[in-house]
C-alpha positions as a Markdown table, in Angstrom:
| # | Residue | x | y | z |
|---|---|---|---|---|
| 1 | Unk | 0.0 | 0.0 | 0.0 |
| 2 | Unk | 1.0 | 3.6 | -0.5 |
| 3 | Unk | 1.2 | 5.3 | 2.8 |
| 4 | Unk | 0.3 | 8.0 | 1.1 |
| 5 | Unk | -3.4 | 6.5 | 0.4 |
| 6 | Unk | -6.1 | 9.0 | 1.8 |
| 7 | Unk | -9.2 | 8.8 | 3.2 |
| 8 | Unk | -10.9 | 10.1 | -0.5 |
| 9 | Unk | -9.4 | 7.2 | -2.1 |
| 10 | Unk | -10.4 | 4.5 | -0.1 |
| 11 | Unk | -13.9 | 5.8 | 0.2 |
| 12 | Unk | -14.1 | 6.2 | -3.9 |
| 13 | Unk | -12.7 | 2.5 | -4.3 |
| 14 | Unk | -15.4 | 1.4 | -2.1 |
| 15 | Unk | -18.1 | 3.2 | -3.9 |
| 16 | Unk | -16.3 | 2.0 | -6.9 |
| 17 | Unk | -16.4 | -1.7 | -6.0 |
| 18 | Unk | -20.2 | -1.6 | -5.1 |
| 19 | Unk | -21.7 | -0.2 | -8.1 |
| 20 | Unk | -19.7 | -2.6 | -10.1 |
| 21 | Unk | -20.3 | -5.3 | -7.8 |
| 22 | Unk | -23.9 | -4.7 | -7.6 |
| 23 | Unk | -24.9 | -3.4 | -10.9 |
| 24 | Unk | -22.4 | -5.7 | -12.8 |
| 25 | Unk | -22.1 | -8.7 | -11.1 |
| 26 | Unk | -25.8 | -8.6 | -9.6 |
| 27 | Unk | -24.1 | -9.6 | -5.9 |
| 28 | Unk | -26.0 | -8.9 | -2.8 |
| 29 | Unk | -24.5 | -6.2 | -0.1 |
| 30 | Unk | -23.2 | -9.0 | 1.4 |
| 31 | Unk | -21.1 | -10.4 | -1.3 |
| 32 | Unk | -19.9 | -7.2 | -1.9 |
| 33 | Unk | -18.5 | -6.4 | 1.7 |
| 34 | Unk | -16.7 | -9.5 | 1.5 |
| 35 | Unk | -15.6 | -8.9 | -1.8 |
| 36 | Unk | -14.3 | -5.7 | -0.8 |
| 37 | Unk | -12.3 | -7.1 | 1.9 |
| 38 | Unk | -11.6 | -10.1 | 0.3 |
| 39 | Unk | -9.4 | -7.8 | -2.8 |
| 40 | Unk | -8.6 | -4.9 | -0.5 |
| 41 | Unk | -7.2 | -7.2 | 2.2 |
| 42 | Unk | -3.6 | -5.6 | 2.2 |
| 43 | Unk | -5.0 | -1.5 | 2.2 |
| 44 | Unk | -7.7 | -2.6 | 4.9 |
| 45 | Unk | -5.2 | -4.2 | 7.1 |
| 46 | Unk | -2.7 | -1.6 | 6.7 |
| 47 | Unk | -3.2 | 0.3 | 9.6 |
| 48 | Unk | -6.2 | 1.6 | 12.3 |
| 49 | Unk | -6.8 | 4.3 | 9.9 |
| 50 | Unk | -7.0 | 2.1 | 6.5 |
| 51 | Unk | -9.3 | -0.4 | 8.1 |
| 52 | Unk | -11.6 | 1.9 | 10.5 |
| 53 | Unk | -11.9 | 3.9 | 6.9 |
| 54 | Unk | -12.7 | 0.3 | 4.9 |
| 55 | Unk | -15.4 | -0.5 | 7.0 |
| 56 | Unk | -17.4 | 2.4 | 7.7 |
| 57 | Unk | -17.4 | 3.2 | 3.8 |
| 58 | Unk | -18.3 | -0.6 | 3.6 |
| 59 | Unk | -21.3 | -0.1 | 6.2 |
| 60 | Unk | -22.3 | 3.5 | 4.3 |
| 61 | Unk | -22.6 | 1.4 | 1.1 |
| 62 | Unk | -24.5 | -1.1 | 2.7 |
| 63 | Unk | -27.3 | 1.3 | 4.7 |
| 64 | Unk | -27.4 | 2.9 | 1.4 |
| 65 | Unk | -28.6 | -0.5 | 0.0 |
| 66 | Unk | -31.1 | -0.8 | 3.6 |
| 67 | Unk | -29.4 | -4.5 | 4.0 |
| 68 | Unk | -25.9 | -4.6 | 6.4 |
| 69 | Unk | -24.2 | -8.1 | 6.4 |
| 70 | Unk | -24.3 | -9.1 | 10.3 |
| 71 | Unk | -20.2 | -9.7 | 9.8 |
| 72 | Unk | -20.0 | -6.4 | 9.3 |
| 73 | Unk | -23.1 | -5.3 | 11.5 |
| 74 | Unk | -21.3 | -6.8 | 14.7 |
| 75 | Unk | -17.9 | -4.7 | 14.3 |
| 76 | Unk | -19.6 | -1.2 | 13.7 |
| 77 | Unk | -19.6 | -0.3 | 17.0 |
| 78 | Unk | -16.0 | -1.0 | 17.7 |
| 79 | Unk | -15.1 | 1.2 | 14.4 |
| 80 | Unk | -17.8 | 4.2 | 15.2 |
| 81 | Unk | -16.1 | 4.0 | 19.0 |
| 82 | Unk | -12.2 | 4.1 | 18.1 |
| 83 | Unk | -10.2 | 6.3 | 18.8 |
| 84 | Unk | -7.2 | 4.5 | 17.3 |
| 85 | Unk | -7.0 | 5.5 | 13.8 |
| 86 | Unk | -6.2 | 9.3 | 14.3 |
| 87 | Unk | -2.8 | 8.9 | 15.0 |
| 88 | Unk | -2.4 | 7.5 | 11.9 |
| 89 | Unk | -3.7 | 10.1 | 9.4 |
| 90 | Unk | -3.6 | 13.5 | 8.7 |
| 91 | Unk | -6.3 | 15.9 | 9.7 |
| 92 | Unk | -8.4 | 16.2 | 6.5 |
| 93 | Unk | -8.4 | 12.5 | 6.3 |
| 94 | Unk | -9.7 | 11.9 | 10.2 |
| 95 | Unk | -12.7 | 14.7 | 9.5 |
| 96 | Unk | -14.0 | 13.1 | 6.5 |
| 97 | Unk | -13.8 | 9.5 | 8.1 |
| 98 | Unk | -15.2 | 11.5 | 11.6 |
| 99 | Unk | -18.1 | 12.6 | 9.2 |
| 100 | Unk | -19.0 | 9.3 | 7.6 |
| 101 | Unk | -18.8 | 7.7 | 11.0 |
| 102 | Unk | -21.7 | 10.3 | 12.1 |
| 103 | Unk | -23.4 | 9.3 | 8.9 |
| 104 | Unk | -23.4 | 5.8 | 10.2 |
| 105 | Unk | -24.4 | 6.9 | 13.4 |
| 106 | Unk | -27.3 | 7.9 | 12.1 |
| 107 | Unk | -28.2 | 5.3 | 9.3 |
| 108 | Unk | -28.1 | 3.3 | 12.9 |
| 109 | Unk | -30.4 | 5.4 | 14.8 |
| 110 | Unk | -32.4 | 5.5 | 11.5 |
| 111 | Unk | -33.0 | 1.6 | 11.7 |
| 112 | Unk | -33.9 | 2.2 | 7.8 |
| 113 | Unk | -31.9 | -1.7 | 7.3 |
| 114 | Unk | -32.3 | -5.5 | 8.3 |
| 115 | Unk | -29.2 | -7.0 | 9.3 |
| 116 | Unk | -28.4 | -10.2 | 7.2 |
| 117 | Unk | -27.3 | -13.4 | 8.6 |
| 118 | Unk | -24.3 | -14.6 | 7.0 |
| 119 | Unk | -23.3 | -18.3 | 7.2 |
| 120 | Unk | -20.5 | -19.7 | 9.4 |
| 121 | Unk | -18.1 | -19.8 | 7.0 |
| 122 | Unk | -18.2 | -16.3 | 5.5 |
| 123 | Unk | -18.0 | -15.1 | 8.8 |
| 124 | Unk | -14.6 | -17.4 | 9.0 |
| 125 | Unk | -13.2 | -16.4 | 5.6 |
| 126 | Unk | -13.2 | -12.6 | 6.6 |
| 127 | Unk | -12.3 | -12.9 | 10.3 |
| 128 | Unk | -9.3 | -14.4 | 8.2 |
| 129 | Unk | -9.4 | -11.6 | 5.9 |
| 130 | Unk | -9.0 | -9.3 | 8.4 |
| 131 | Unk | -6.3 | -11.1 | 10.3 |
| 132 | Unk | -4.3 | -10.8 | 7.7 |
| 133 | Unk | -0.8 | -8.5 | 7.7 |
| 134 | Unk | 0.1 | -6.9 | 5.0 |
């Protein structure tokens, strides 16, 4: 990964990967989270930053779709909660990600979304994902 990689890039490679995912492909919000992580494994795993940044865009593009894969579901609060990643990016970068982290807050509060129930092992293959080091 660059470390030079900002906030604006990862969100528009998300964005990116969903429309073609979804309008393409015809996947599910689910498939395309884990296909997200699943090609973006060594960017997402980079740092606090790269990852916090993956999965809140990830969660965005799933509320947007009003279905949020429970895999991803049962981390949010973690990632809305950290504190972590802004040692690890510039200022512009940590107030975008702090303002799509209050859009998720309130895509949450909201309730606009069901929460999908993924199977055992998805949930395995992107625990791994996200175990992975880059």
């Amino acid at each position: 990964m660059n470390n030079n990689i900002d906030y604006e890039s990862i969100k528009d490679s998300v964005v990116y990967s969903f429309e073609e995912y979804i309008e393409e492909d015809g996947f599910t919000a689910s498939q395309s989270a884990a296909k997200v992580f699943e090609e973006d494994w060594r960017d997402l795993n980079y740092n606090a930053f790269t990852r916090t940044a993956y999965y809140i865009c990830v969660a965005i593009e799933c509320f947007k779709l009003k279905e949020i894969p429970d895999f991803v579901y049962k981390n949010l609060d973690f990632y809305i909660n950290s504190e972590e990643f802004k040692n690890e990016a510039n200022e512009k970068d940590i107030e975008q990600l702090s303002q799509d982290i209050d859009k998720c807050i309130q895509a949450i509060e909201d309730g606009d979304y069901k929460v999908i129930k993924s199977s055992f092992g998805a949930k395995s293959r992107i625990e791994y994902i996200l175990s992975l080091k880059p």
